[in-house]
Every structure is written in structure tokens, then in C-alpha cells.
DSSP file (Angstrom, degrees, kcal/mol; ACC not computed):
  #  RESIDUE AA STRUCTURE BP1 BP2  ACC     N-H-->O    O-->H-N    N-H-->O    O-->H-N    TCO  KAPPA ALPHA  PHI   PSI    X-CA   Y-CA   Z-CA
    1    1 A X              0   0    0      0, 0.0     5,-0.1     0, 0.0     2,-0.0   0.000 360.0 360.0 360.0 128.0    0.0    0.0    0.0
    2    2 A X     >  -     0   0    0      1,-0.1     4,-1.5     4,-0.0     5,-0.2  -0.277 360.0-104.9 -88.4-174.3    1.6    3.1   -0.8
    3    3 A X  H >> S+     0   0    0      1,-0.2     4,-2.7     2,-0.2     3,-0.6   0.957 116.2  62.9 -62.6 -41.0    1.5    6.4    1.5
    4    4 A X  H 3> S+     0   0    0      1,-0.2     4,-2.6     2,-0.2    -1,-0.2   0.931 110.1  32.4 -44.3 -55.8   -1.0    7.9   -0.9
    5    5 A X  H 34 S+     0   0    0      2,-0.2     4,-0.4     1,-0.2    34,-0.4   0.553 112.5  57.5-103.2  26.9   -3.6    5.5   -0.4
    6    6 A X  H XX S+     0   0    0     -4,-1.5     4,-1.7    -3,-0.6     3,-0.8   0.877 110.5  53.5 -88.5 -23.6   -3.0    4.8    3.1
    7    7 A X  H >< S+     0   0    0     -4,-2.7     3,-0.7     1,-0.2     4,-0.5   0.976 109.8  41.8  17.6-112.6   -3.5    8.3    3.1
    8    8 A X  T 3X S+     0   0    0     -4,-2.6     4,-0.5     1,-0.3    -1,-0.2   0.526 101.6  67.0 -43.0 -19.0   -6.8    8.4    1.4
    9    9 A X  H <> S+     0   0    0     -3,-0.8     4,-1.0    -4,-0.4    28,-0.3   0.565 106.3  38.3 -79.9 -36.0   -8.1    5.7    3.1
   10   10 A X  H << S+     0   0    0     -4,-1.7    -2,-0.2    -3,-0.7    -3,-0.1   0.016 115.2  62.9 -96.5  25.7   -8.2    7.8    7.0
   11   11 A X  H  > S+     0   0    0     -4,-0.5     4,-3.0    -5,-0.1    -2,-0.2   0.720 109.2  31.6 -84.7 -43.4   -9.2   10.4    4.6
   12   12 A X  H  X>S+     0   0    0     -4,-0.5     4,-2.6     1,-0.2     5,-0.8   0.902 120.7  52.0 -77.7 -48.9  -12.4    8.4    3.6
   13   13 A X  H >X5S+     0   0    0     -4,-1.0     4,-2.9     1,-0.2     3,-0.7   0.946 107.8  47.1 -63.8 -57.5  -12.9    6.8    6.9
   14   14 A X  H 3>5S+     0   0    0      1,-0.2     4,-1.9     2,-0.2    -1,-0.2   0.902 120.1  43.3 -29.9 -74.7  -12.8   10.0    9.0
   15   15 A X  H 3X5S+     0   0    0     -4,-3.0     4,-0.8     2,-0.2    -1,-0.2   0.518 112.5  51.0 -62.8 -13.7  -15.4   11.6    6.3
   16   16 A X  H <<5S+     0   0    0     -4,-2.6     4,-0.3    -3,-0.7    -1,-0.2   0.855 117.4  43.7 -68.6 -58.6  -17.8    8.3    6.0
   17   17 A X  H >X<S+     0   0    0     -4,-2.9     4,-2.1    -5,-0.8     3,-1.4   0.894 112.0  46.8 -70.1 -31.3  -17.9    8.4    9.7
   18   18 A X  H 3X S+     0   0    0     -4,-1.9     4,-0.8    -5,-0.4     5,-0.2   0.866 116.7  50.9 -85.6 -17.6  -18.4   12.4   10.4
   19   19 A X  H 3< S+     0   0    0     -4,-0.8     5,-0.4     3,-0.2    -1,-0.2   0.430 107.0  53.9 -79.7   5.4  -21.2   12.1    7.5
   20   20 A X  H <4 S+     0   0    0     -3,-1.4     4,-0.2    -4,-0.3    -2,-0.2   0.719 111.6  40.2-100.3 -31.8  -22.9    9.2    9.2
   21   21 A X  H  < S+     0   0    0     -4,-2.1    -2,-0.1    -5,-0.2    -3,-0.1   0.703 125.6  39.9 -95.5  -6.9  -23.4   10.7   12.4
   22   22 A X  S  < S+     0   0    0     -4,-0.8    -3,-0.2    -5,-0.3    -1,-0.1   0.844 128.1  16.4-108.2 -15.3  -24.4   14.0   10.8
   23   23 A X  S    S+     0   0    0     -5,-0.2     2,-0.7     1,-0.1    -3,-0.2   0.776 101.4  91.9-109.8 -30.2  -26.3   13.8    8.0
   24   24 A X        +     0   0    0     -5,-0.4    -4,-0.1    -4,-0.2    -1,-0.1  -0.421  40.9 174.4 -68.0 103.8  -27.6   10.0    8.3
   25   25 A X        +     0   0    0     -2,-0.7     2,-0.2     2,-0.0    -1,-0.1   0.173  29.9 132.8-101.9  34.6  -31.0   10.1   10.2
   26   26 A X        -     0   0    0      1,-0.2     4,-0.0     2,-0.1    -2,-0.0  -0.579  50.2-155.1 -78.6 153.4  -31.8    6.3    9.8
   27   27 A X  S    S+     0   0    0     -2,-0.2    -1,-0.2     2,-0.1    -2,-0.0   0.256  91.9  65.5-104.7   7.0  -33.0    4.8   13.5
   28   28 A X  S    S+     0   0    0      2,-0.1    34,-0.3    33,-0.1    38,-0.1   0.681  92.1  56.6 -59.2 -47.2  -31.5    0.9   11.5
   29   29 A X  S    S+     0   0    0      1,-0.1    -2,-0.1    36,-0.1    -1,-0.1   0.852  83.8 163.1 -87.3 -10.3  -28.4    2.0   11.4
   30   30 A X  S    S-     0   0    0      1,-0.1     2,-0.5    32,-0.1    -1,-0.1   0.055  70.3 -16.9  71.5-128.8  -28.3    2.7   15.7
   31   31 A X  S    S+     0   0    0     22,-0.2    22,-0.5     2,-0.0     2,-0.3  -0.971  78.1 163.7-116.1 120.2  -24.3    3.0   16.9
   32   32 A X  E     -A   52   0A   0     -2,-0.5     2,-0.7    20,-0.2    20,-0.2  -0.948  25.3-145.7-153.7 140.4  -22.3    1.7   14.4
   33   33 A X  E     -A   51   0A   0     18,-3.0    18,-1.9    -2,-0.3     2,-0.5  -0.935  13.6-136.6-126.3 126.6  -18.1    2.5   14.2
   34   34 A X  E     +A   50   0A   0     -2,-0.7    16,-0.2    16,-0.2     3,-0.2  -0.708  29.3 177.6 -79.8 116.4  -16.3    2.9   10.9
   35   35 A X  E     -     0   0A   0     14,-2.4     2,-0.3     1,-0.6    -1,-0.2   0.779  61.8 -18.1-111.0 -24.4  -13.0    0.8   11.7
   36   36 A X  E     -A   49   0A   0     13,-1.2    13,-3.3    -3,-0.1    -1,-0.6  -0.951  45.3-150.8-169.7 152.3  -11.6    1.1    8.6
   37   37 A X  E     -A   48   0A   0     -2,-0.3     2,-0.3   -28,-0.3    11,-0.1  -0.971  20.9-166.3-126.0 138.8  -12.0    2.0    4.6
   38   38 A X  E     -A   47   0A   0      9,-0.8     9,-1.3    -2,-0.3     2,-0.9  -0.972  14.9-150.7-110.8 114.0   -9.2    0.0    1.7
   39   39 A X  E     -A   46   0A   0    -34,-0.4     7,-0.3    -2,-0.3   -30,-0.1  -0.890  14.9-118.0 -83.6 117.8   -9.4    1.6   -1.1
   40   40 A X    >   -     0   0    0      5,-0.9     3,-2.1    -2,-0.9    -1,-0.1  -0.055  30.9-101.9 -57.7 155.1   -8.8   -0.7   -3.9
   41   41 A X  T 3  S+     0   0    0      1,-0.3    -1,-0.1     2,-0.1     5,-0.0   0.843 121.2  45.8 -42.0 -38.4   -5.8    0.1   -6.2
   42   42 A X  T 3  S-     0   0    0      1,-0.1    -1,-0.3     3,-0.0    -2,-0.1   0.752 106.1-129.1 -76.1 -18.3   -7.6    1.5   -9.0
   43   43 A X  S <  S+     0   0    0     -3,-2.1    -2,-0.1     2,-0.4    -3,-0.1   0.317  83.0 110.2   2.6  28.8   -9.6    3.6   -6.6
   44   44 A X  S    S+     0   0    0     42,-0.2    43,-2.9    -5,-0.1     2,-0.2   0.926  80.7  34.0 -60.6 -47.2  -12.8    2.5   -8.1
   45   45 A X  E     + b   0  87A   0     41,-0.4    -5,-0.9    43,-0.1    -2,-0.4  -0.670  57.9 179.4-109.4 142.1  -13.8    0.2   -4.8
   46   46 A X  E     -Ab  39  88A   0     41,-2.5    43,-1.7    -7,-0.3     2,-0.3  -0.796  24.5-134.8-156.6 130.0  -13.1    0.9   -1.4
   47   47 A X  E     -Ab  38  89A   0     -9,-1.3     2,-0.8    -2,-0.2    -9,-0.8  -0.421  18.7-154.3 -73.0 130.8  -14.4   -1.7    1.6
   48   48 A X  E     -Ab  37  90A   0     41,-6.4    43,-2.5    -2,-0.3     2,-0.7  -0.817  12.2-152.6-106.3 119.2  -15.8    0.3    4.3
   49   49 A X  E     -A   36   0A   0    -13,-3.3   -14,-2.4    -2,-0.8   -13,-1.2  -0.778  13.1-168.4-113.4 120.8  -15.5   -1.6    7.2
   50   50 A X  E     -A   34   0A   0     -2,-0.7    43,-6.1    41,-0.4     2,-0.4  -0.359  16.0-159.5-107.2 162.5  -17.9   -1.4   10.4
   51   51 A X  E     +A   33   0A   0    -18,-1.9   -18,-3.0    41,-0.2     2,-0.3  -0.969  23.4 161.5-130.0 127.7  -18.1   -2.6   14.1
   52   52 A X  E     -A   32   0A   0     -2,-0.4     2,-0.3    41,-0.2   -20,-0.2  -0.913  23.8-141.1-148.1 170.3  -21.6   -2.6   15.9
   53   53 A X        +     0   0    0    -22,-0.5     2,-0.2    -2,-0.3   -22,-0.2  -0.744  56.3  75.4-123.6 151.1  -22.9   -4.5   19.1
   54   54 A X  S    S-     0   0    0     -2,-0.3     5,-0.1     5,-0.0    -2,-0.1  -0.533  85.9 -31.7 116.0-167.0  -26.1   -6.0   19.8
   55   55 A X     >  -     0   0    0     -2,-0.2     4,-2.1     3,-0.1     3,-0.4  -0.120  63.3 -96.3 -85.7 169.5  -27.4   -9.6   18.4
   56   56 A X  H  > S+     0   0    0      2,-0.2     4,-1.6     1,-0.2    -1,-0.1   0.873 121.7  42.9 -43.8 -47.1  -26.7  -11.2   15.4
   57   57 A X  H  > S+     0   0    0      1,-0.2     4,-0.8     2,-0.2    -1,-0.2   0.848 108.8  53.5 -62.2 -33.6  -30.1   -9.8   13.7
   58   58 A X  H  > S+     0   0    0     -3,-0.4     4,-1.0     2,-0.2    -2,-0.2   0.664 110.5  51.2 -94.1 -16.2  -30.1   -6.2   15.0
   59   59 A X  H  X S+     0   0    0     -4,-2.1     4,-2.5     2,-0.2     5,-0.2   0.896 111.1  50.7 -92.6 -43.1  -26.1   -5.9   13.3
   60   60 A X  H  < S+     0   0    0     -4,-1.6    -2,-0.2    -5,-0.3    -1,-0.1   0.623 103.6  51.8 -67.2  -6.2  -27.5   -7.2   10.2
   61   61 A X  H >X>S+     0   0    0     -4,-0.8     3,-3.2     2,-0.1     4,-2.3   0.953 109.8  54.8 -58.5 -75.3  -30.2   -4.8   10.0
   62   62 A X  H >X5S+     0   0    0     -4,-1.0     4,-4.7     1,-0.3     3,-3.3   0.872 109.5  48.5 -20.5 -84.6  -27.3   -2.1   10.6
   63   63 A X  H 3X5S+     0   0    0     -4,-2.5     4,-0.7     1,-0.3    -1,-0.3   0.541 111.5  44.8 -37.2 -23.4  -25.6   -3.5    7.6
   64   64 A X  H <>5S+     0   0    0     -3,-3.2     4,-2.8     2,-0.2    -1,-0.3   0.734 117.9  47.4 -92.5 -37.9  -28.5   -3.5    5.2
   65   65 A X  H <X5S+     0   0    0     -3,-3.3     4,-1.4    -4,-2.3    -2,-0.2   0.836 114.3  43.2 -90.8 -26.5  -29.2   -0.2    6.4
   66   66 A X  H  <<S+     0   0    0     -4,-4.7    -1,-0.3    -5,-0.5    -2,-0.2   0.942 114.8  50.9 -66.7 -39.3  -25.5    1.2    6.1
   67   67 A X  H >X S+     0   0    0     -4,-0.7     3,-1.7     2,-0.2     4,-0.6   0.749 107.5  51.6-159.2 -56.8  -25.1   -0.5    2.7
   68   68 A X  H 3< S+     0   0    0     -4,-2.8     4,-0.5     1,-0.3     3,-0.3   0.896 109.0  54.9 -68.4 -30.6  -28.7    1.3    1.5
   69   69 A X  T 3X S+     0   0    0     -4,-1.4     4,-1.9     1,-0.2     5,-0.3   0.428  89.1  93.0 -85.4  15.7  -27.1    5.1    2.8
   70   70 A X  H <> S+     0   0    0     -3,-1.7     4,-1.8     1,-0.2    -1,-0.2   0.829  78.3  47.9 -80.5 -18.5  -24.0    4.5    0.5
   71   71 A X  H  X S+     0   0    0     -4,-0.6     4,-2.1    -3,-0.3    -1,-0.2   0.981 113.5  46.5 -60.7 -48.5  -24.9    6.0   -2.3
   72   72 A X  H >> S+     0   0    0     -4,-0.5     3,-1.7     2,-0.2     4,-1.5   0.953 119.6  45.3 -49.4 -67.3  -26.1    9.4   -0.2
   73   73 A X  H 3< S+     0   0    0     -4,-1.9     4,-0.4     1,-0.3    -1,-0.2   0.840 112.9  47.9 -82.3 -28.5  -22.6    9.1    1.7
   74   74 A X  H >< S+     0   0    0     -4,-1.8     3,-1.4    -5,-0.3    -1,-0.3   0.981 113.2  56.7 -60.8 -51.4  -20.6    8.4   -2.0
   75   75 A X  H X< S+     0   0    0     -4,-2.1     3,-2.1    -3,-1.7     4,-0.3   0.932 111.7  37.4 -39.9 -68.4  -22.8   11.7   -3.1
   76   76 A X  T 3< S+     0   0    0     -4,-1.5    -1,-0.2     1,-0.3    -2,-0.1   0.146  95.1  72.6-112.0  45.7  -21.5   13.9   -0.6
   77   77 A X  T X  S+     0   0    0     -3,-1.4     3,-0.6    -4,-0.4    -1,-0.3   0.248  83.6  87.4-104.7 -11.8  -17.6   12.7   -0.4
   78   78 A X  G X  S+     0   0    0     -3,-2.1     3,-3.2    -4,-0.3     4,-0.3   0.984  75.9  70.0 -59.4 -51.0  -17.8   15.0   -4.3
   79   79 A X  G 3  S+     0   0    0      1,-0.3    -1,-0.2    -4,-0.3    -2,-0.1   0.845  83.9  61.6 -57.6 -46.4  -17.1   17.9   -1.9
   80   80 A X  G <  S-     0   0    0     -3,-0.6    -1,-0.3     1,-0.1    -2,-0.2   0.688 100.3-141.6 -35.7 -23.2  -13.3   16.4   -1.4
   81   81 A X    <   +     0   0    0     -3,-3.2     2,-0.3    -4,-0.2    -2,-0.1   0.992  36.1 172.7  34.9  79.2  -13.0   17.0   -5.2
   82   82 A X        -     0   0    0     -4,-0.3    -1,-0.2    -5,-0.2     3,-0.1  -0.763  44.5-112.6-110.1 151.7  -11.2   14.0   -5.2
   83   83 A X  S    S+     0   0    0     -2,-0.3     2,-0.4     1,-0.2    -1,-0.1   0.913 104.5   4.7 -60.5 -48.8  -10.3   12.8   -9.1
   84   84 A X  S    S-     0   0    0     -3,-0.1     2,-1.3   -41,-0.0    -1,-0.2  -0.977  72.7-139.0-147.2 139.8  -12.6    9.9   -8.5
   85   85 A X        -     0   0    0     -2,-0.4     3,-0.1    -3,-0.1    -7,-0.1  -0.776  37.5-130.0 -99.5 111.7  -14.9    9.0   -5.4
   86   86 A X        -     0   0    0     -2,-1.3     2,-0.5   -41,-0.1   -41,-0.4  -0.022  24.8 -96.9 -44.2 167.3  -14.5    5.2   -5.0
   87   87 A X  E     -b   45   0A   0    -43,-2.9   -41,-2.5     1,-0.1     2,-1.4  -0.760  40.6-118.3-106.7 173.6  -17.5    2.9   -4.7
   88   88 A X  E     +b   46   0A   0     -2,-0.5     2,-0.8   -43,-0.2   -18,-0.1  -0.570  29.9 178.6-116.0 116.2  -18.5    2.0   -1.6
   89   89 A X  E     -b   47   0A   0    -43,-1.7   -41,-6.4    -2,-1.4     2,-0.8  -0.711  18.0-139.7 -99.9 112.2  -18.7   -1.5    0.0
   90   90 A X  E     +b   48   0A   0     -2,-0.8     2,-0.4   -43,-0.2   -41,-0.2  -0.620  21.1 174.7 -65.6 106.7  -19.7   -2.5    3.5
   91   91 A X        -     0   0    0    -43,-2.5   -41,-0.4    -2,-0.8     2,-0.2  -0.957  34.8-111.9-140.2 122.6  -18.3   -4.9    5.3
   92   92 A X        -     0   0    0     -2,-0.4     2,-0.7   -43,-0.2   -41,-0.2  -0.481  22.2-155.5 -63.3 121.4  -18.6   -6.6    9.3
   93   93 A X        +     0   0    0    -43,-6.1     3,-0.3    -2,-0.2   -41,-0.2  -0.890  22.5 175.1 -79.2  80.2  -15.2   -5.6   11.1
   94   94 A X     >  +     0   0    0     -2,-0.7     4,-2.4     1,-0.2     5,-0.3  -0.097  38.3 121.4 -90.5  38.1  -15.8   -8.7   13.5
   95   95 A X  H  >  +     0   0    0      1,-0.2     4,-2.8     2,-0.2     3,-0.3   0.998  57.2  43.4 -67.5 -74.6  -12.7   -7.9   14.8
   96   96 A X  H  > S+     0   0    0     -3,-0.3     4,-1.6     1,-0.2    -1,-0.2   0.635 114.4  55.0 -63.3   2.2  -12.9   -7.1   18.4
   97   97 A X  H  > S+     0   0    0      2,-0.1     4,-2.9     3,-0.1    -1,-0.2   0.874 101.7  50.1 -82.0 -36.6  -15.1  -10.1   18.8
   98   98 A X  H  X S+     0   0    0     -4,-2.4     4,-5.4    -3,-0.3    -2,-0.2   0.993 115.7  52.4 -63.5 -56.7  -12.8  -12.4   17.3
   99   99 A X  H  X S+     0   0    0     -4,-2.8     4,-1.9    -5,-0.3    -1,-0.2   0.919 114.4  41.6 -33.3 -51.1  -10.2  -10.3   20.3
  100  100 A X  H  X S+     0   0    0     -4,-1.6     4,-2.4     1,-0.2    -1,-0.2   0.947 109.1  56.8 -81.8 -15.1  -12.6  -11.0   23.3
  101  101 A X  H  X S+     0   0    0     -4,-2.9     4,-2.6     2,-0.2    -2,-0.2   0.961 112.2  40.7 -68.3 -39.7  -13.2  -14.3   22.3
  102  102 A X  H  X S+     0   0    0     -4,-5.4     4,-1.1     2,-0.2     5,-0.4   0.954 107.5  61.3 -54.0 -67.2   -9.6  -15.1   22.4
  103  103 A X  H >X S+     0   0    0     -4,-1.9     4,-1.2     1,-0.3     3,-0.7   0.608 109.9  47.0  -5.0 -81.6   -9.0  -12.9   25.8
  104  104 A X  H >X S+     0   0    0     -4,-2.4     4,-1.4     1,-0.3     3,-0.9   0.913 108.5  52.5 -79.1 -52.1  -11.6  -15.5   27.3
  105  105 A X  H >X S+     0   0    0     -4,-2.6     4,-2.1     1,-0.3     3,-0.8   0.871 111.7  45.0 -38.2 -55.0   -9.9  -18.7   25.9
  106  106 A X  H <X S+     0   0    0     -4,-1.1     4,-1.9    -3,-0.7     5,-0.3   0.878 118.2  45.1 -74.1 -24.6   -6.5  -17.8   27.4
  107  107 A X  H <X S+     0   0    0     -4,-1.2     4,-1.7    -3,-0.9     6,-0.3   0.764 109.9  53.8 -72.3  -3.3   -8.2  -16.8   31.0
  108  108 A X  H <<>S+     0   0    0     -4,-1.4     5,-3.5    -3,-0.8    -1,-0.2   0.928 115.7  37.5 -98.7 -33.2  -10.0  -19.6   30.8
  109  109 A X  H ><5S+     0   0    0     -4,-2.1     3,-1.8    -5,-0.4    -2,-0.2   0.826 113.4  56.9 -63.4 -44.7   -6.5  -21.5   30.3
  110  110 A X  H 3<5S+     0   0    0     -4,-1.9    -1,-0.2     1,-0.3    -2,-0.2   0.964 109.4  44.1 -42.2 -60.1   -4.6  -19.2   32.8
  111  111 A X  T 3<5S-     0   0    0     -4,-1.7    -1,-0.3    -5,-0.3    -2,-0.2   0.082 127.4 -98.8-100.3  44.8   -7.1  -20.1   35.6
  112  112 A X  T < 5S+     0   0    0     -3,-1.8    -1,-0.2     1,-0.2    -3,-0.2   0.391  76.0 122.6  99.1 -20.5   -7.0  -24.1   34.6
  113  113 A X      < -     0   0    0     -5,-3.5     2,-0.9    -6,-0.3    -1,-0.2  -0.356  60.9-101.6-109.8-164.9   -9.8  -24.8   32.7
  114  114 A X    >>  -     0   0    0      1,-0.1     3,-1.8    -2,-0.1     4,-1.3  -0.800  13.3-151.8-114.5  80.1  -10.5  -26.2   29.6
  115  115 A X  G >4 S+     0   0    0     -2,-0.9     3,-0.7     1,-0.3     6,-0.2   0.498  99.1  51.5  21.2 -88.7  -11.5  -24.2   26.7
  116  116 A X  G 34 S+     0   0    0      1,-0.3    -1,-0.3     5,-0.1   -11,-0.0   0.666 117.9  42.6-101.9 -47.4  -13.6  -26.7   24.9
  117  117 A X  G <4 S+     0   0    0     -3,-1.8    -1,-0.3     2,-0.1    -2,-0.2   0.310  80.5 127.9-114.9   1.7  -15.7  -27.4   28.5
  118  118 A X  S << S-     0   0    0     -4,-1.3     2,-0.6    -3,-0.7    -3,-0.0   0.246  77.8-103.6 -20.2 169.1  -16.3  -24.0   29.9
  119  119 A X  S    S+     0   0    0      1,-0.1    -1,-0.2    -4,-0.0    -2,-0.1  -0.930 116.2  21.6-114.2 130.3  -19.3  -23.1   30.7
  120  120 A X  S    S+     0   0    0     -2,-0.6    -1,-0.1     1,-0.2    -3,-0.0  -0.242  96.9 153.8 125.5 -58.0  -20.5  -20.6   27.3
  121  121 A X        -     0   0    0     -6,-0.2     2,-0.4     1,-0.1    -1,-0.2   0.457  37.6-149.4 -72.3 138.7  -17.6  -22.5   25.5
  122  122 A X        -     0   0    0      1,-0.1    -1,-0.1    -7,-0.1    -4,-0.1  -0.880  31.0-106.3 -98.0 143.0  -17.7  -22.9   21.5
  123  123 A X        -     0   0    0     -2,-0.4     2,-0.2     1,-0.1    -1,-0.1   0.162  37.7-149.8 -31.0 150.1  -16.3  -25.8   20.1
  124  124 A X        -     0   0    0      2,-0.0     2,-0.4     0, 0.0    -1,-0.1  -0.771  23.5-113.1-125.6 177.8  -12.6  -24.6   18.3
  125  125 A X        -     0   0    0     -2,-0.2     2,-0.8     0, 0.0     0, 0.0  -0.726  27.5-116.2-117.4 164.9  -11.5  -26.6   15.2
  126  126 A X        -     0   0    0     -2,-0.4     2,-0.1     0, 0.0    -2,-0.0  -0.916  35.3-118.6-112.7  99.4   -8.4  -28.6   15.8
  127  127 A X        -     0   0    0     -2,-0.8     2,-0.2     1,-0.1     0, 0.0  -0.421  20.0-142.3 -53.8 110.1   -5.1  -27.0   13.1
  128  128 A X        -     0   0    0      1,-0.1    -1,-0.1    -2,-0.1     3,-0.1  -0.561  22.0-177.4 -66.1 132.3   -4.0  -29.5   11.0
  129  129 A X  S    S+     0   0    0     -2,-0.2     2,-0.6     1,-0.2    -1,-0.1   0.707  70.3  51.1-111.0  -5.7   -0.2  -29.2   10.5
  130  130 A X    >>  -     0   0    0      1,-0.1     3,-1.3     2,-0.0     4,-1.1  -0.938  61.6-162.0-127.6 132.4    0.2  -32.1    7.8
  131  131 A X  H 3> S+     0   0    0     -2,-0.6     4,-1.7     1,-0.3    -1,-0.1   0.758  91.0  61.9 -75.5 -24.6   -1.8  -32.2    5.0
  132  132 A X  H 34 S+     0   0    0      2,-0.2    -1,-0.3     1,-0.1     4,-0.3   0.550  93.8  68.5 -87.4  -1.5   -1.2  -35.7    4.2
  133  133 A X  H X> S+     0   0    0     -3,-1.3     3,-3.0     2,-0.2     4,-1.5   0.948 100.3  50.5 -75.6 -57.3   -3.0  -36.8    8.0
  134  134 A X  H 3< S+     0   0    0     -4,-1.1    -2,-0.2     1,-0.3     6,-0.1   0.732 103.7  59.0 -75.9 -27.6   -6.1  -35.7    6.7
  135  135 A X  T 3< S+     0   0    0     -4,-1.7    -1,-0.3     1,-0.2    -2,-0.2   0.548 113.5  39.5  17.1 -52.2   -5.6  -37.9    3.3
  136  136 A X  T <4 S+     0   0    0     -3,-3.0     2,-0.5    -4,-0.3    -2,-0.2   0.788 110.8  68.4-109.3 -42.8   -5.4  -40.9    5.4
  137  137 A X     <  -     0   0    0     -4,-1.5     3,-0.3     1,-0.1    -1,-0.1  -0.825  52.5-170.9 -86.7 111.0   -8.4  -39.8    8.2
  138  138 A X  S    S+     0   0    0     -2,-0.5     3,-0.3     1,-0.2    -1,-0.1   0.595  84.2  65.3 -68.2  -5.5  -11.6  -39.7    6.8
  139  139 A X  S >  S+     0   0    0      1,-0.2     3,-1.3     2,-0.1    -1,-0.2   0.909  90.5  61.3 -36.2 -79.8  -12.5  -38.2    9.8
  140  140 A X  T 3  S+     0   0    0      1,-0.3    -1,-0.2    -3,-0.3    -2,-0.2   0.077  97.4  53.7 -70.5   0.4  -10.8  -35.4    9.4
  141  141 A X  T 3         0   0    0     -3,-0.3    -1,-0.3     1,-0.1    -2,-0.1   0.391 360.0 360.0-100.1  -4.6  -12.4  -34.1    6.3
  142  142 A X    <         0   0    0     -3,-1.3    -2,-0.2     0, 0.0    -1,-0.1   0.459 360.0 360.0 -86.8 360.0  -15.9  -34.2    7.6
């Protein structure tokens, strides 16, 4: 990534976010955090990627509903008089979930217990290091 478009990319994100919480009056789109925008090389595309809270339904309402205001927010990024205003894709930054879920796996390890039998605990998938085990276990392909 060069300087330019890392550059252009906390230009976009800054101005995607200060035009969501000032000009966007949907009650869908709730509290919702712009974590990052990639502008593709070409600048034609750039993924705008958000972080929201609440259940599984109520962030995919958010999304639907972010993803329906990109066109307004693409409209009124023309003021940058930027050569070309990229287009804009929305995308879940499940990022700090992925963070706390680790955080509990190592406490849960710390204070002795078992991951996998926690109480809460989701199942983890077991990293294959040899490609050629799972070849041999049919098991392991399921």
C-alpha cells in the first residue's frame, strides 16, 4: 500500500464516519463505528469496514441499512473534489469479537480450565499441521 492510499483511506474513513453521524437520520443503522476503509488500487472500490454491538439480527439490520445510505454518503464525499470518489462496500469488522473471544480462551486457560468445557464454551477446530494426515483420516475431512 503506498503512502497515498494509506493516506486516502483515514481520509475516507474519518469523512464516511463524520457524515454518518451528521447527516444519516436512519433509526436501522443505531451505533455503528467505521474501523476502517481499503481503497482498492484503482480507486474504483473501497471496503468500508464497520463494528456494531447487539445480536446477530439487529447488526445485520445495521448493515443492510449502512449499505442502502452508500450511495447518499458516496454523493456527498464529491465535496473532497477527489479525481474519482471510489465505490463503496460494506463490510462486518468482527474484529474485536474475534479479540474478546480469544481474551476468554487464554483466561479460561490461565485459571486451569478447559476451553472446549467451559461453561459458554464454543467448540474450536483442531489445526491441521500435515496435509497428508487428513488424506489418510476420513474423519478429518468431515
Amino acid at each position: 500500500m503506498s503512502e497515498r492510499t494509506a493516506r486516502l483511506d483515514e481520509l475516507l474513513r474519518e469523512e464516511i464516519s463524520a457524515i454518518l453521524s451528521r447527516e444519516v437520520d436512519d433509526p436501522r443503522i443505531g451505533f455503528v463505528t467505521i474501523t476502517d476503509v481499503e481503497v482498492s488500487p484503482d480507486l474504483h472500490h473501497a471496503s468500508v469496514w464497520v463494528s456494531s454491538i447487539g445480536p446477530e439480527a439487529d447488526r445485520r439490520q445495521q448493515l443492510r441499512a449502512l449499505s442502502g445510505a452508500m450511495p447518499f454518503v458516496r454523493r456527498r464525499l464529491g465535496k473532497l473534489h477527489l479525481k474519482r470518489i471510489p465505490e463503496l462496500h460494506v463490510k462486518e469488522d468482527r474484529t474485536a469479537e474475534r479479540g474478546t473471544r480469544v481474551m476468554r480462551i487464554l483466561d479460561d486457560l490461565e485459571r486451569g480450565r478447559d476451553p472446549d468445557t467451559a461453561p459458554g464454551a464454543e467448540t474450536l477446530p483442531t489445526p491441521r499441521t500435515d496435509r497428508s494426515t487428513a488424506a489418510e483420516d476420513p474423519a478429518a475431512e468431515e
